[in-house]
PALUM-429658 format. One line per field, with one value per residue (C-alpha): chain; residue in three letters; x, z, y; residue number from 1. Coordinates in nm, 2 decimals, padded with zeros to 4 digits. Each point is the difference from the previous one (the first is absolute). Layout:
! residues N
chain A|...
resn ALA|...
u X|...
w Z|...
v Y|...
resi NUM|...
END
This chain:
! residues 452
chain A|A|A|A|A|A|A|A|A|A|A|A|A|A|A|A|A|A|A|A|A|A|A|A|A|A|A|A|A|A|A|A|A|A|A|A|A|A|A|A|A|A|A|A|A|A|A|A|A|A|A|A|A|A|A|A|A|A|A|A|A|A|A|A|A|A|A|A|A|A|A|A|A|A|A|A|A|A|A|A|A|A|A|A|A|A|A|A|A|A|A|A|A|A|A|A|A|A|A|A|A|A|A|A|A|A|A|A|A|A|A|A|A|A|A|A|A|A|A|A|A|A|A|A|A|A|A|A|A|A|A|A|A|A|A|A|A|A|A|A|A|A|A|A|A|A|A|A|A|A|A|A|A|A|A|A|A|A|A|A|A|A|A|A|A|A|A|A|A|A|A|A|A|A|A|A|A|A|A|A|A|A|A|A|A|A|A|A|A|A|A|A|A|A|A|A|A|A|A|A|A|A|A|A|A|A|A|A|A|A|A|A|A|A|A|A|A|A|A|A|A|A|A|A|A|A|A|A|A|A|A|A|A|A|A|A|A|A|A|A|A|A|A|A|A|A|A|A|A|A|A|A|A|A|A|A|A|A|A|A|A|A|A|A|A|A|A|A|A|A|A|A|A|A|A|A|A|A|A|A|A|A|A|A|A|A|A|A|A|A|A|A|A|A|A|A|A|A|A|A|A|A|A|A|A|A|A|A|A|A|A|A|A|A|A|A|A|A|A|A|A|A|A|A|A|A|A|A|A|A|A|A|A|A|A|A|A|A|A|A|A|A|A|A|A|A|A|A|A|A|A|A|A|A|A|A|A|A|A|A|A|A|A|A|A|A|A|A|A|A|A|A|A|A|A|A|A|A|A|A|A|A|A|A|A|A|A|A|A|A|A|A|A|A|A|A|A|A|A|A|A|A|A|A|A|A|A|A|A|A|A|A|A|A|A|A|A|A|A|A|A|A|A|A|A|A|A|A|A|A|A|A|A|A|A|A|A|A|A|A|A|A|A|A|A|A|A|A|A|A|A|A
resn UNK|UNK|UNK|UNK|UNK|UNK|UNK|UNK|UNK|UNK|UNK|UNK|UNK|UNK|UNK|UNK|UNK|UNK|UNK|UNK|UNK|UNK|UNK|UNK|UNK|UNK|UNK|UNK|UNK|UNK|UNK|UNK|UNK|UNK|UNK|UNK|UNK|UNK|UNK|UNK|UNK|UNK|UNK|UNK|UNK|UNK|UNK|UNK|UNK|UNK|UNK|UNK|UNK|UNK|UNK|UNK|UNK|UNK|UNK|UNK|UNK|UNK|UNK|UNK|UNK|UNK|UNK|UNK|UNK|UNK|UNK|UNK|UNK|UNK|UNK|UNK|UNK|UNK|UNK|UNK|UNK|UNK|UNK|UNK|UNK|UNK|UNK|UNK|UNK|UNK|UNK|UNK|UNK|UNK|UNK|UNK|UNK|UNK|UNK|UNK|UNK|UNK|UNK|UNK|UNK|UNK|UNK|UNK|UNK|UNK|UNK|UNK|UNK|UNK|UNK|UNK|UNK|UNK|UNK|UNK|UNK|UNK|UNK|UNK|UNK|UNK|UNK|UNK|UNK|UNK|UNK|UNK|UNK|UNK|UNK|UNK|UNK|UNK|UNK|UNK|UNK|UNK|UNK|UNK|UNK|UNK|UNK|UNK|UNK|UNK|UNK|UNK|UNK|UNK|UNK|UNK|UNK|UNK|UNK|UNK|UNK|UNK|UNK|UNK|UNK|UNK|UNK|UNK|UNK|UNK|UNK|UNK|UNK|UNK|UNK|UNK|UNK|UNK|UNK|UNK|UNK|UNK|UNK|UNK|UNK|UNK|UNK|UNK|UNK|UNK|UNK|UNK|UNK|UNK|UNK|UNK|UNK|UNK|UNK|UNK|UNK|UNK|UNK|UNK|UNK|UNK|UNK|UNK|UNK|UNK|UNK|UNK|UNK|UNK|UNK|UNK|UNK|UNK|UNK|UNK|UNK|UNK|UNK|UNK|UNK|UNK|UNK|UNK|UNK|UNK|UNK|UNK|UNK|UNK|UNK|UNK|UNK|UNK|UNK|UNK|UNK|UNK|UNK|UNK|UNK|UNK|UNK|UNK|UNK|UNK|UNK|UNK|UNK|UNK|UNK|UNK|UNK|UNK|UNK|UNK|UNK|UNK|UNK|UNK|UNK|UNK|UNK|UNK|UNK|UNK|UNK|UNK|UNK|UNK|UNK|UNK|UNK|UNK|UNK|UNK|UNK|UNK|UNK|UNK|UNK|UNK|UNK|UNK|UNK|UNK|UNK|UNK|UNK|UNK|UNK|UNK|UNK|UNK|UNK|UNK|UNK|UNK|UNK|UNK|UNK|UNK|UNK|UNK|UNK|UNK|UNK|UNK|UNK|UNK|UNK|UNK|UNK|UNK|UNK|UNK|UNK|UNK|UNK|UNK|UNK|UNK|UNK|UNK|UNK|UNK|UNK|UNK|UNK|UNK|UNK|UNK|UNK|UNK|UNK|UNK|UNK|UNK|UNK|UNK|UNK|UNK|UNK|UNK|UNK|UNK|UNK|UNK|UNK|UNK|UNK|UNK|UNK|UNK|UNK|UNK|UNK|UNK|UNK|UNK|UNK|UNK|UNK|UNK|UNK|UNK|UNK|UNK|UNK|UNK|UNK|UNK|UNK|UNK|UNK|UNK|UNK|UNK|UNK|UNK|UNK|UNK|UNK|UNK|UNK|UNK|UNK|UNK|UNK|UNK|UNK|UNK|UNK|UNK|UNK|UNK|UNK|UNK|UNK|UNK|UNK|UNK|UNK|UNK|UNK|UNK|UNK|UNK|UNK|UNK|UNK|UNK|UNK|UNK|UNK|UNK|UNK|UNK|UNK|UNK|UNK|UNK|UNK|UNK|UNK|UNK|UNK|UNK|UNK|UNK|UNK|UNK|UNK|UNK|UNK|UNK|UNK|UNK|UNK|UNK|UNK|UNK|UNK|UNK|UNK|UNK|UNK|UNK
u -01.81|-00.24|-00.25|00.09|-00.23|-00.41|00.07|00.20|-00.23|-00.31|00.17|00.11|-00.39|-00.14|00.26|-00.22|-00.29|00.09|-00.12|00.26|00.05|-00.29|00.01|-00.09|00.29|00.24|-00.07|00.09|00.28|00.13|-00.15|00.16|00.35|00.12|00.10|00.00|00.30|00.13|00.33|00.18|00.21|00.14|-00.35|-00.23|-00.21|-00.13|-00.26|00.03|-00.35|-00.22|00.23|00.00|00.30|00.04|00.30|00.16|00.26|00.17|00.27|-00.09|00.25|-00.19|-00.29|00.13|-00.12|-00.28|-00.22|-00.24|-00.40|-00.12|-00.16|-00.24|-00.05|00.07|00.18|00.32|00.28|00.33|00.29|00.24|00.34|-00.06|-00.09|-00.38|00.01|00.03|-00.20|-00.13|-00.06|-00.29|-00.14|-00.33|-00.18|-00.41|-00.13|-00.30|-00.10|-00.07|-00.15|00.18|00.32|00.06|00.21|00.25|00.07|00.26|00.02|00.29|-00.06|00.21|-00.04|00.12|00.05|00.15|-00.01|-00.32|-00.20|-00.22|00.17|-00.06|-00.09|00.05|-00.11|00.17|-00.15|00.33|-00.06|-00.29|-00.01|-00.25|-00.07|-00.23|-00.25|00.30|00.26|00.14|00.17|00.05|00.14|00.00|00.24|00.16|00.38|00.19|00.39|00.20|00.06|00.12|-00.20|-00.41|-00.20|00.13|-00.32|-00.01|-00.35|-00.01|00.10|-00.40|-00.07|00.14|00.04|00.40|00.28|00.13|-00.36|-00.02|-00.37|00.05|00.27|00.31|00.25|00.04|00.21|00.06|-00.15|-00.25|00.00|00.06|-00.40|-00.12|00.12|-00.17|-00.25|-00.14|-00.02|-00.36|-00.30|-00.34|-00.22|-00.29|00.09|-00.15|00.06|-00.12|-00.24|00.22|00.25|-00.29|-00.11|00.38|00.04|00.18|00.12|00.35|00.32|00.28|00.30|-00.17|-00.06|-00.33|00.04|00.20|-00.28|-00.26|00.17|00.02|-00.33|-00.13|00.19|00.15|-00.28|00.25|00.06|-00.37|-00.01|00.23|-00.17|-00.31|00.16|00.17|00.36|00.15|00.39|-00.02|-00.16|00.23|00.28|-00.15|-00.08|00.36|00.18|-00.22|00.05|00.38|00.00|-00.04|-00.14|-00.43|-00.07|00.25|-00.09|-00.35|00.06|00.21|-00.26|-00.29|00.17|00.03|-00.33|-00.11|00.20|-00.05|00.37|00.13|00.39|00.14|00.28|-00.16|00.35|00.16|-00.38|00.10|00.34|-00.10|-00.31|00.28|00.27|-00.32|-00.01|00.31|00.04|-00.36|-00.22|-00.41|-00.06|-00.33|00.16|00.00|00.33|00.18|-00.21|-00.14|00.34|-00.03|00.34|00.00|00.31|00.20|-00.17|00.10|00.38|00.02|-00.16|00.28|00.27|-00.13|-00.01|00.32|00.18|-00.18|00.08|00.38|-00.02|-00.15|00.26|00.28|-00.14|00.01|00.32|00.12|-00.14|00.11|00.34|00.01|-00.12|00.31|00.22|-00.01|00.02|00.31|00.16|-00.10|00.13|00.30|00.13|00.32|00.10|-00.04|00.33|00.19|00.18|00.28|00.24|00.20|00.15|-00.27|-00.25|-00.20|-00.23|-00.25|-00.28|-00.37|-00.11|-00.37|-00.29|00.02|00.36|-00.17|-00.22|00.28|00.21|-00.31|-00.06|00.37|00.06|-00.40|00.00|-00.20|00.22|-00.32|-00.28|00.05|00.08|00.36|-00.04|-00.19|00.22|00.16|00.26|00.18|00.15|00.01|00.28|00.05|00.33|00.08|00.27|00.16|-00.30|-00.25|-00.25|00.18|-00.19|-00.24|00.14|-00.16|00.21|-00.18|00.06|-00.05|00.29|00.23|00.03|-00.13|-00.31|-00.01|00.11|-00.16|-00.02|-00.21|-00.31|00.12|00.36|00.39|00.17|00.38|00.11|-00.18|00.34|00.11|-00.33|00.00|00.35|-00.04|-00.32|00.19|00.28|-00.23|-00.27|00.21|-00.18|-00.32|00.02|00.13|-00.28|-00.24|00.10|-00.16|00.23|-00.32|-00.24|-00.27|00.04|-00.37|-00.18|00.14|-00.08|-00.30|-00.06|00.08|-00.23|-00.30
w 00.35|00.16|00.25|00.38|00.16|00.00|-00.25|-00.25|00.00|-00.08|-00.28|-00.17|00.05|-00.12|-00.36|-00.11|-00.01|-00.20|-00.33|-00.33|-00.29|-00.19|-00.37|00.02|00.23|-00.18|-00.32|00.19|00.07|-00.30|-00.17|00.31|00.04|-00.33|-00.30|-00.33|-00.18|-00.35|-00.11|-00.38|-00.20|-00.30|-00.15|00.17|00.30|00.26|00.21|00.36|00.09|-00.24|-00.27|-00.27|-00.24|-00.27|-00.18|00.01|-00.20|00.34|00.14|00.37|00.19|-00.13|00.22|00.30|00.19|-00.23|00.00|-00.27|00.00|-00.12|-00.31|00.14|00.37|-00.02|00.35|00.03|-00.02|00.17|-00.21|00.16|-00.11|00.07|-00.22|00.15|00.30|00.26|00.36|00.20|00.39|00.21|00.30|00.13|00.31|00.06|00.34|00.15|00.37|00.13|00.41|00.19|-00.25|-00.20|-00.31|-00.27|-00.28|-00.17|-00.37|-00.22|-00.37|-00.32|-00.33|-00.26|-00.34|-00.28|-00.36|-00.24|00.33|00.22|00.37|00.24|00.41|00.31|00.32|00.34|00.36|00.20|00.28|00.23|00.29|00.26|00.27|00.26|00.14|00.29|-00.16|-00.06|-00.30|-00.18|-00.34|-00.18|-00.32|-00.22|00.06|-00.08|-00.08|-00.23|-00.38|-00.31|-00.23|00.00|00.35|00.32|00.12|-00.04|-00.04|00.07|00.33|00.09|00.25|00.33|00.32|-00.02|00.27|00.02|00.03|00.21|00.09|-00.16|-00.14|-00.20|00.04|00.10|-00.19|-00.23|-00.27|00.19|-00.04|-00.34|00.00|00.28|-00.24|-00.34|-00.10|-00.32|-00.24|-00.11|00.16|-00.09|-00.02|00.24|00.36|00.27|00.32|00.35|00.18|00.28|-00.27|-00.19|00.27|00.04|-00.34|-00.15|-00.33|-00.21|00.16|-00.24|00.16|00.25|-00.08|00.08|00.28|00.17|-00.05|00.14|00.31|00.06|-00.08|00.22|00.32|-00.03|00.03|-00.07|-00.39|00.01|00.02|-00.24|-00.28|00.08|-00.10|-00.30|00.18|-00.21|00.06|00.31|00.06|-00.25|00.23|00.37|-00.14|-00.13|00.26|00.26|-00.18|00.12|00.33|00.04|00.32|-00.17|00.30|-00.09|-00.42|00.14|00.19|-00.30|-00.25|00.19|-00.01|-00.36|-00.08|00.27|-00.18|-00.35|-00.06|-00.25|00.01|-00.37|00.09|00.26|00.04|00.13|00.25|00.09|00.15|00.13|00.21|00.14|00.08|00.15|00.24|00.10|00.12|00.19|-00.22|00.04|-00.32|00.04|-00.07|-00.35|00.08|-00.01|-00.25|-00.25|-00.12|-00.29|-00.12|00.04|-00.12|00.18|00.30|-00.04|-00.06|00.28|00.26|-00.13|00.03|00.36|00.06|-00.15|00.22|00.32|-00.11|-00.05|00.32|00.18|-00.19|00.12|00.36|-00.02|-00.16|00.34|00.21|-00.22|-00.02|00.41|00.05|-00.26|00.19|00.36|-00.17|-00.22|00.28|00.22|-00.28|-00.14|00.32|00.01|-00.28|00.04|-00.01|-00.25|-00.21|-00.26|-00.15|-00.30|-00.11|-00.17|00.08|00.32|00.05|00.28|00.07|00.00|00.38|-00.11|-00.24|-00.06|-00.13|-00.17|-00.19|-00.04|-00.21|-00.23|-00.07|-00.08|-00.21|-00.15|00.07|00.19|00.34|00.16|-00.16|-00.02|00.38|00.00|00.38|00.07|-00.13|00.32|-00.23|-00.11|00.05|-00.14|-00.05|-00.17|-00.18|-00.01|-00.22|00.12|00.22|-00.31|00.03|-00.28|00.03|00.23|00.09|00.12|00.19|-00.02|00.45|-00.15|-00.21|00.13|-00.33|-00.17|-00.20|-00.21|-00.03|-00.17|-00.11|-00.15|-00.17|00.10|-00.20|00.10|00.03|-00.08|00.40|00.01|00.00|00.27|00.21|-00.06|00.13|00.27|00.13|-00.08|00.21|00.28|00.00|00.31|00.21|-00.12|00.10|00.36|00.05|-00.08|00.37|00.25|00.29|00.22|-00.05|00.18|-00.27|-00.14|00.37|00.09|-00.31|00.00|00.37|-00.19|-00.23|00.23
v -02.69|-00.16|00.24|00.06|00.23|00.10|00.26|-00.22|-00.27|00.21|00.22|-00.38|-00.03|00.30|00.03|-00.35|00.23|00.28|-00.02|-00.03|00.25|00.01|00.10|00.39|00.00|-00.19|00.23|00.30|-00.10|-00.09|00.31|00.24|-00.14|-00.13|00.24|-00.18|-00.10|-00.04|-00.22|00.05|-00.21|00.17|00.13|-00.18|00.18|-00.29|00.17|-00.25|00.08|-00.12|-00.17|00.21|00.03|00.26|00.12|00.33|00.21|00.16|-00.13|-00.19|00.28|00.26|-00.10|-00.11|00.31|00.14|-00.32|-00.07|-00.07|-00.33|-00.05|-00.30|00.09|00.37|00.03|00.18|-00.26|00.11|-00.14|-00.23|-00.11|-00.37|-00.29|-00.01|-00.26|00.14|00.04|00.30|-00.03|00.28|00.00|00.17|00.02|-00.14|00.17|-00.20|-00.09|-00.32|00.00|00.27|00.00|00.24|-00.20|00.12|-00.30|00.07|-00.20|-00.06|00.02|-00.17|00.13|-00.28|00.15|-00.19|00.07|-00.09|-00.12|00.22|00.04|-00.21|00.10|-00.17|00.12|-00.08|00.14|00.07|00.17|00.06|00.27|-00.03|00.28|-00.10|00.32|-00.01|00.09|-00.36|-00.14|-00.30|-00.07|-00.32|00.00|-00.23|-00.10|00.34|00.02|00.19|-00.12|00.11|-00.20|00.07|-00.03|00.05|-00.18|-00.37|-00.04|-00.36|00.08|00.11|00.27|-00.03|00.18|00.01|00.06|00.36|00.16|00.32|00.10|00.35|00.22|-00.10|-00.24|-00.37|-00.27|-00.23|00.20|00.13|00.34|00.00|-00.14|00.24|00.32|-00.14|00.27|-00.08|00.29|-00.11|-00.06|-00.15|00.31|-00.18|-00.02|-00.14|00.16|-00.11|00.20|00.16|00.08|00.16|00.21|00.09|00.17|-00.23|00.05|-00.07|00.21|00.05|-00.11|-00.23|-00.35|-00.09|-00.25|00.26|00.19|-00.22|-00.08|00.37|00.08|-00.26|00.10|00.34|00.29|00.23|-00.19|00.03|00.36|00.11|-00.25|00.14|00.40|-00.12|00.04|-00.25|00.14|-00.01|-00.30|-00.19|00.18|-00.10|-00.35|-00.09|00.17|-00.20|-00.26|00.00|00.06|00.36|00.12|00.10|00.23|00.29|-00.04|00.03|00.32|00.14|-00.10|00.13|00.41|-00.05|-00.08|00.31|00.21|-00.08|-00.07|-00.25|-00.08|00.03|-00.27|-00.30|-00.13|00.36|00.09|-00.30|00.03|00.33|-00.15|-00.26|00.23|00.22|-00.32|-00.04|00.36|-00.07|00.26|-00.03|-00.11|00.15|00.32|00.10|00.20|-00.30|-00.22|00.26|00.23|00.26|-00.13|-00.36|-00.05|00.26|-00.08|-00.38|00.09|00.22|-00.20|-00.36|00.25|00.04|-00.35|-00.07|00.26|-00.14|-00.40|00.15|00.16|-00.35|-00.21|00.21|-00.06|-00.37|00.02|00.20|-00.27|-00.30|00.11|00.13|-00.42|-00.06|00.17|-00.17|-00.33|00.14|00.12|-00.32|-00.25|00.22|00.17|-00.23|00.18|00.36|00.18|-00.23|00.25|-00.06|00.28|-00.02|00.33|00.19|-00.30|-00.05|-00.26|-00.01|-00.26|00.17|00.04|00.09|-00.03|00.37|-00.10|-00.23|00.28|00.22|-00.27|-00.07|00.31|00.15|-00.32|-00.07|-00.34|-00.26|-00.04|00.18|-00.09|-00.40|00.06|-00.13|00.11|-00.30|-00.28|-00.16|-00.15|00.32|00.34|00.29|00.26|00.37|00.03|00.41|00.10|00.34|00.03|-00.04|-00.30|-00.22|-00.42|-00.18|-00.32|-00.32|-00.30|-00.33|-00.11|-00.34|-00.05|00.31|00.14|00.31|-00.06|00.35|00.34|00.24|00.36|00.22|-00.21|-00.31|00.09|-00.10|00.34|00.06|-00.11|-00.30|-00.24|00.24|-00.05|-00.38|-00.02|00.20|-00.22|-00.33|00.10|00.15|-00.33|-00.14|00.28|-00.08|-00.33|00.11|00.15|-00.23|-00.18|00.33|00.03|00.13|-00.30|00.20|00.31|-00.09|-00.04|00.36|00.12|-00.10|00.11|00.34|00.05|-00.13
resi 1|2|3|4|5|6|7|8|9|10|11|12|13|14|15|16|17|18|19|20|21|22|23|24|25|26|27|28|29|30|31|32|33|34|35|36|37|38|39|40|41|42|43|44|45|46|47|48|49|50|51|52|53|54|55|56|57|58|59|60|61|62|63|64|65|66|67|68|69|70|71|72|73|74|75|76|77|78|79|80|81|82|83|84|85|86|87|88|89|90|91|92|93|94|95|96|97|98|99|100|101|102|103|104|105|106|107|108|109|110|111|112|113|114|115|116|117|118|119|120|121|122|123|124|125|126|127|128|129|130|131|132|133|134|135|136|137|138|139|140|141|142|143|144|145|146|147|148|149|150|151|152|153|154|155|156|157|158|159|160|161|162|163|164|165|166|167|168|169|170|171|172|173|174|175|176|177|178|179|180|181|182|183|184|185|186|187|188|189|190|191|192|193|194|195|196|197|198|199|200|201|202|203|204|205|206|207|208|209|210|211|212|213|214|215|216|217|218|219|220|221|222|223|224|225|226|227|228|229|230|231|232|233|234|235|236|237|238|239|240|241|242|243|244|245|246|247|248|249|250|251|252|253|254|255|256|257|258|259|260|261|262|263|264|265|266|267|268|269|270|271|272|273|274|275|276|277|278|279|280|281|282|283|284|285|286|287|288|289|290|291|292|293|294|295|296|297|298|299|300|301|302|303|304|305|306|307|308|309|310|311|312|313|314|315|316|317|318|319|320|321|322|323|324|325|326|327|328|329|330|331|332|333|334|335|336|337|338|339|340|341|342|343|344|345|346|347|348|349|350|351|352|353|354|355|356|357|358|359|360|361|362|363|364|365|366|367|368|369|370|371|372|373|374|375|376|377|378|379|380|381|382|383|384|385|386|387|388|389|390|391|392|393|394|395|396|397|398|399|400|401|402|403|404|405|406|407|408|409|410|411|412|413|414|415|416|417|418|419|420|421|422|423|424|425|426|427|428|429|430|431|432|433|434|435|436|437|438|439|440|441|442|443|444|445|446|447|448|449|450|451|452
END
């Protein structure tokens, strides 16, 4: 992709000037990352680091987890249950500066090992991360997508500013953030940090990858004072939670009366939910009441019990208003119906005048005639079948076609009058129609003069 704006073009500039891996470097790496390996066939030991072969009374199976030391090169040789040609991939990360970027170069690694031949190494650069003294990022990268044979890079692709690229944080496209959340687990012992960064405290975070770091370091004071007293939990935890969005100002505040108070949470995840819920119900965070609890876990239970009860308590609120909105336009859509009612001996049928009749019918009969909101379908009516004055089915007609769509009991079930119910609707459908020509054409103006 070719670069669009200032900052594209003078990253694309500056990568020509970085220097390449030099040998010290490259021989690190390969002593770091790579364990040595050893292959058998029958009693033959190949050792696929330097060549060797040797034979051996033990069977190969008996060494495939206790290894066995080479007689030539004397390394440790952990014993695979391959033929000996075979390829290892490792990344690592080289932190240098260049201007006012801070840069993380990330390299990709193949070990080639192959029977009676020394390994073979081939280093790719794959990524590069560059954090301007602002905050900014840019990363160049080779072509990233997901495979299930060797690379995902394609290193011929070269390193490019590619689509999908947010200036910090997680995410994007395309593969994308699959490339923002590489963090090698190796990294070339000498750094080379820029000054601000220096003067910032920077070090290595675990759990923060370093570019994450960087851009934090060089705009976030508060990042910069909890590097600077060794509070690596909690600046991994600020970092990644900023990182997604979360509002910095009350993890700040909450932060801040631990550190006063010497308090360190056991469990991150549950100080966490108890800072948030602390928040919601509008506690100074300040406070080390409310941050700092001798029983974090009790106190953390007890206070999303609390929330729970008042969400309940707010949901059944909007429920009360939802369903009072239901009901005018019920009653404004369905009124040409109310007071059909069909006996049949023991059986009584009546058409449902309400959404509360609604409720009542789901919940004697736990099924979905409230809850998918049957109420609001302009092309059917519902009914309650009783049987000797029980509630027996619910039964839906379809206004379209004038015939009944379903009837159903108890979990959605026929019960033992069903025929009886059908019949009775079939032979009572005539009024239904009827009704669906109002005799009083301004029924809906009046009522809704009514309800205003």
């Amino acid at each position: 992709m070719k670069p669009k704006t200032k900052l594209d073009f003078r990253v694309t500039e500056l990568k020509l000037s970085l220097p390449l891996l030099n040998l010290k470097q490259k021989e690190w790496a390969i002593d770091t990352m790579f364990q040595a390996y050893a292959a058998q066939s029958r009693k033959t030991v190949y050792c696929l680091d330097c060549g060797t072969t040797w034979k051996t009374e033990t069977q190969s199976w008996h060494n495939q987890i206790t290894g066995a030391n080479c007689p030539d090169c004397g390394k440790e040789l952990k014993m695979v249950n391959h033929n000996g040609d075979f390829k290892i991939r490792e990344q690592f990360s080289l932190i240098t500066y260049k201007e006012d970027f801070q840069v993380q170069r990330i390299y990709e690694v193949t070990k080639y090992m192959k029977k009676k031949t020394k390994p073979e190494y081939y280093f790719h650069e794959v990524i590069q991360h560059w954090i301007r003294t602002d905050g900014k990022k840019k990363t160049l990268n080779n072509n990233y997508g997901n495979s299930y044979y060797g690379s995902a890079f394609n290193y011929s692709s070269g390193l490019e500013v590619r689509s999908g690229e947010k200036q910090i944080g997680y995410g994007g496209y395309n593969g994308y953030a699959n490339v923002d959340n590489m963090n090698p687990a190796f990294t070339y012992p000498k750094k080379r940090y820029h000054p601000i960064l220096k003067r910032n405290g920077v070090r290595e975070v675990h759990d923060v990858i370093p570019y994450v770091l960087y851009h934090f370091l060089f705009k976030d004071n508060f990042a910069e004072t909890l590097i600077k007293l060794k509070q690596d939990k909690f600046l991994s935890f600020y970092v990644n939670k900023a990182l997604r969005g979360d509002d910095s100002d009350y993890l700040k505040d909450a932060i801040q009366t631990c550190l006063k108070n010497k308090y360190r949470p056991v469990l991150f995840s549950d100080w966490y939910d108890l800072v948030k819920v602390q928040q919601y119900f509008g506690r100074d965070l300040k406070n080390a009441k409310y941050v700092c609890p001798d029983n974090l876990r009790a106190e953390h239970d007890r206070l999303m019990e609390r929330k729970r009860n008042v969400e309940r308590k707010r949901a059944a609120l909007e429920l009360i208003k939802a369903m009072e909105k239901n009901e005018i336009e019920y009653t404004i859509e369905k009124r040409k119906f109310f007071g059909l009612h069909f006996v049949s001996g023991d059986i009584e049928i009546k058409v449902l005048e309400s959404v509360a009749d609604f409720k009542k019918e789901a919940s004697a009969h736990r099924h979905c005639i409230f809850t998918n909101e049957y109420y609001k379908n302009k092309n059917s009516l519902c009914f309650s079948a009783t049987y000797k004055g029980i509630q027996n089915e619910s039964i839906e007609v379809d206004l379209r076609t004038m015939k009944v769509a379903q009837a159903r009991g108890i979990k959605n079930r026929g019960t033992a009058q069903n025929k009886e119910i059908l019949a009775l609707m079939d032979a009572n459908l005539y009024q239904i129609k009827k009704a669906l020509k109002p005799k009083n054409k301004t029924v809906k103006t009046k009522l809704l003069c009514q309800i205003a």
